[in-house]
C-alpha positions in Angstrom: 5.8 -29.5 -32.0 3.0 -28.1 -33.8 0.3 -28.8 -30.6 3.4 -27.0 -28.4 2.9 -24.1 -30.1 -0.9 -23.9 -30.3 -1.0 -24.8 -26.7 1.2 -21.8 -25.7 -0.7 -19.5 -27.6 -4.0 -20.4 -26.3 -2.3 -20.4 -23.1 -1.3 -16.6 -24.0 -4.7 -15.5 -24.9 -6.3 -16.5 -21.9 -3.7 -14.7 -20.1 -4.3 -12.0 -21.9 -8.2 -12.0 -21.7 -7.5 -12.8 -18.0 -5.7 -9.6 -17.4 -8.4 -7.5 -19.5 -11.2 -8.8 -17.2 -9.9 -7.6 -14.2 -11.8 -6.0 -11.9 -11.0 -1.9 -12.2 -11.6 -1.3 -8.8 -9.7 -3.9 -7.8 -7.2 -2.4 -10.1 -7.2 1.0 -7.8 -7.2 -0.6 -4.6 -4.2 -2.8 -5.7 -2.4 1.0 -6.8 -3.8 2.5 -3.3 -2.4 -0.1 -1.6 1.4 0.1 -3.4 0.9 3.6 -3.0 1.0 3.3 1.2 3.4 1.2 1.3 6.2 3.4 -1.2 5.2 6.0 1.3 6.0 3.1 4.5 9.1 2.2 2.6 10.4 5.9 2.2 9.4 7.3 5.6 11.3 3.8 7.1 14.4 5.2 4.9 14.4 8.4 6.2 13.6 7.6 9.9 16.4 4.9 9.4 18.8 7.4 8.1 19.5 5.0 4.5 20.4 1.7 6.6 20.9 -0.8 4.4 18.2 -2.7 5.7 15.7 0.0 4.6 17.8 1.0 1.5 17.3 -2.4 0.4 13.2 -2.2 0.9 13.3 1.1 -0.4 14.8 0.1 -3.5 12.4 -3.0 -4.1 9.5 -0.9 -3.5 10.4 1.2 -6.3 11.4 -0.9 -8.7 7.6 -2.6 -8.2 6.0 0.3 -8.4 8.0 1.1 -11.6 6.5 -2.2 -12.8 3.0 -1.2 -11.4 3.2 2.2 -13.4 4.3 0.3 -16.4 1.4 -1.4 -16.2 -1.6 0.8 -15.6 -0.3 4.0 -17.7 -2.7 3.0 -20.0 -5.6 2.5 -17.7 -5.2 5.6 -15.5 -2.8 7.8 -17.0 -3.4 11.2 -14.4 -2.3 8.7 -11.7 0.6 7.4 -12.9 2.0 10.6 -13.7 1.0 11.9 -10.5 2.0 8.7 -8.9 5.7 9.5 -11.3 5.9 12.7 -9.3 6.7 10.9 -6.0 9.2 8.5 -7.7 11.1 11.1 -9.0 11.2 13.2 -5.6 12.6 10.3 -3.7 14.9 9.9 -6.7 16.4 13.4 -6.7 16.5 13.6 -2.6 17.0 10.4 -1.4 20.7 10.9 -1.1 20.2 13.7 1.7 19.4 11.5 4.0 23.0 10.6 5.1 24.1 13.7 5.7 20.8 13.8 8.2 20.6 17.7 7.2 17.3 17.3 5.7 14.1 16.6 7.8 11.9 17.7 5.5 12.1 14.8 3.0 8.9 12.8 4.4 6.7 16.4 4.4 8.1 16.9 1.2 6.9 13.3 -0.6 3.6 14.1 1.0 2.9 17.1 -1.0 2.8 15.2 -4.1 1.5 12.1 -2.8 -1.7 12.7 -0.5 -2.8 14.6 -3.8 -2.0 11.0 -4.9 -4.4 9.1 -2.6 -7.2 11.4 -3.3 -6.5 11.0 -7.5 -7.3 7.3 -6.8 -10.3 7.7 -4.5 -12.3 10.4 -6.9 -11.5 7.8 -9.6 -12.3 4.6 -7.4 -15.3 6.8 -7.0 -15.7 7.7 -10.5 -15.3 4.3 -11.9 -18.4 3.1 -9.6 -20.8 5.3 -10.8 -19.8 5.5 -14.4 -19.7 1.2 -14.4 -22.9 0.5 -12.6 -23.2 -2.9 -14.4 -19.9 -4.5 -14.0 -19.8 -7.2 -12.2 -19.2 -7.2 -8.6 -15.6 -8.2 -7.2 -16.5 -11.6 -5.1 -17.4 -10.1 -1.0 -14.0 -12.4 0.0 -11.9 -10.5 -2.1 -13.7 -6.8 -1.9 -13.4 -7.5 2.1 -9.5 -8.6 2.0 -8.4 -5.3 -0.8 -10.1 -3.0 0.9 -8.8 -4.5 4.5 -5.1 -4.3 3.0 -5.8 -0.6 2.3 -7.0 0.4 5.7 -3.9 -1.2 7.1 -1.8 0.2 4.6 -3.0 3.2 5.1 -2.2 3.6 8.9 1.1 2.1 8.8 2.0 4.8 6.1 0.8 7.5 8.5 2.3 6.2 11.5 5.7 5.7 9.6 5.4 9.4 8.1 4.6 10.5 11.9 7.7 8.5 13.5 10.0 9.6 10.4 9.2 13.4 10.6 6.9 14.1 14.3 4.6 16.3 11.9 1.9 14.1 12.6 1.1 13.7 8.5 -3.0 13.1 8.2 -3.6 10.4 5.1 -6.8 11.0 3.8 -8.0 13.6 5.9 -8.5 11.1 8.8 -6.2 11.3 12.2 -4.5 8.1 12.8 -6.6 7.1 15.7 -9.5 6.7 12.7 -7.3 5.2 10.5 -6.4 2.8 13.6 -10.3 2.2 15.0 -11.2 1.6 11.1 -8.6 -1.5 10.7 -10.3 -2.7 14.1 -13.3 -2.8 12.4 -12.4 -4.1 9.5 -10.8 -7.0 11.4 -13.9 -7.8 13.5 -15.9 -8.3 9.9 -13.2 -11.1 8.4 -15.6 -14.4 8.5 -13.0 -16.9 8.6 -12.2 -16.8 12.5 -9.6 -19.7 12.2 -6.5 -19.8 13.8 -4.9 -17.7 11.2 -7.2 -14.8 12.2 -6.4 -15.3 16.3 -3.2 -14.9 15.3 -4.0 -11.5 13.6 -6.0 -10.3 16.2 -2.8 -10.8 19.1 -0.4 -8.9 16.2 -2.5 -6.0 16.0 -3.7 -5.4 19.8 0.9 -5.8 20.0 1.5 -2.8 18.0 -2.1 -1.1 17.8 -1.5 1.0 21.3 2.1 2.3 20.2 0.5 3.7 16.8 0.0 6.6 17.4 2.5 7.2 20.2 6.4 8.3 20.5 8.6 8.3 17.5 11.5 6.6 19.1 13.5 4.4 16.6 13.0 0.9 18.4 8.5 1.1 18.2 8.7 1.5 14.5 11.4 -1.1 14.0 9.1 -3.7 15.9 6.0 -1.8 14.1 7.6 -3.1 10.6 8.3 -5.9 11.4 4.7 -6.9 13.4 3.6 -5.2 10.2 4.8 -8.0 7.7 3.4 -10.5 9.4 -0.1 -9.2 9.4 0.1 -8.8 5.7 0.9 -12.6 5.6 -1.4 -13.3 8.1 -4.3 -11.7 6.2 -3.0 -13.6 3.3 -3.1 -16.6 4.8 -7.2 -16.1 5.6 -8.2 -15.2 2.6 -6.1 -17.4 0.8 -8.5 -18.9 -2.3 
């Protein structure tokens, strides 16, 4: 019993080591990245009118970004409580979106949280030049975080877009930047196996409609296309 319980907590420390020597800029990508998709989720919502289909996401979405927050207050504390600010606007509005007398909900959560996006950035930007010496993440898993964020980042836009028709701009960039920069991100992945053909015919399906129309049935098949290229990408860089 008594090698049990060393074993556990050896097993502890090194988990606990583990999640101190985590990369902080792989840290902030990981939040960017959550951070697009809460905005994916709620735009789908509201676009969606509170189907229970995008209840559902919505709900999951924020109860792992509640755990994300959790997390990290003690890392980045200005970003979770900016990041807190969007949680509790979809908290207190959310419920408007039955009635469908509210169309301002989406412009609304993107007051609090482009400011959001550009919190992490200065500090992604920050953390660089304050931490010249750390270590490196590994060029597989730099190129696959900051691949996730691009697409994140335009599906966000495109769902704010189709959810509203204000043509929300994430980052300062139009979407047909934010589109031509996951193309390019794509055409650097180095592991052209059958995996990435398979992301390549996913994203030339939906890339065209991105930033076009804002009829309901494009960003249903947009969401759904939009999964799969996240496992996709996965899948790639998988070890």
């Amino acid at each position: 019993m008594q090698w049990l319980i060393l074993l556990s907590l050896c097993f502890a420390t090194f988990s606990a080591n583990s999640k101190v020597q985590e990369h902080p800029i792989e840290h902030l990508l990981n939040i960017e990245i959550a951070a697009y998709q809460l905005s994916s989720a709620f735009s789908a919502y509201v676009l969606f009118e509170g189907s229970p289909k995008f209840s559902k996401k919505l709900e999951s979405t924020l109860e792992e970004t509640r755990t994300m927050l959790t997390n990290e207050k003690s890392n980045y504390p200005e970003i979770v409580k900016k990041w807190q600010g969007s949680l509790n606007f979809i908290e207190r509005n959310k419920s408007l979106v039955f009635d469908g007398s509210n169309h301002r909900l989406i412009a609304g959560l993107a007051t609090t949280h482009n400011n959001l996006y550009k919190l992490i950035n200065n500090k992604q930007q920050s953390v660089a030049q304050l931490n010249p010496k750390t270590p490196a993440l590994s060029p597989a898993h730099n190129e696959y975080l900051n691949t996730r964020v691009s697409f994140e980042r335009v599906i966000a836009q495109y769902m704010a877009y189709s959810g509203s028709a204000l043509g929300f701009i994430h980052s300062d960039r139009s979407i047909e930047e934010n589109v031509d920069t996951f193309s390019s991100h794509i055409k650097q992945i180095k592991n052209k196996n059958a995996d990435f053909k398979r992301l390549n015919s996913k994203w030339d399906f939906i890339k065209g409609s991105l930033a076009k129309g804002s009829s309901q049935s494009v960003p249903f098949i947009t969401l759904h296309t939009a999964a799969d290229i996240r496992k996709t990408l996965q899948r790639i860089y998988k070890g």
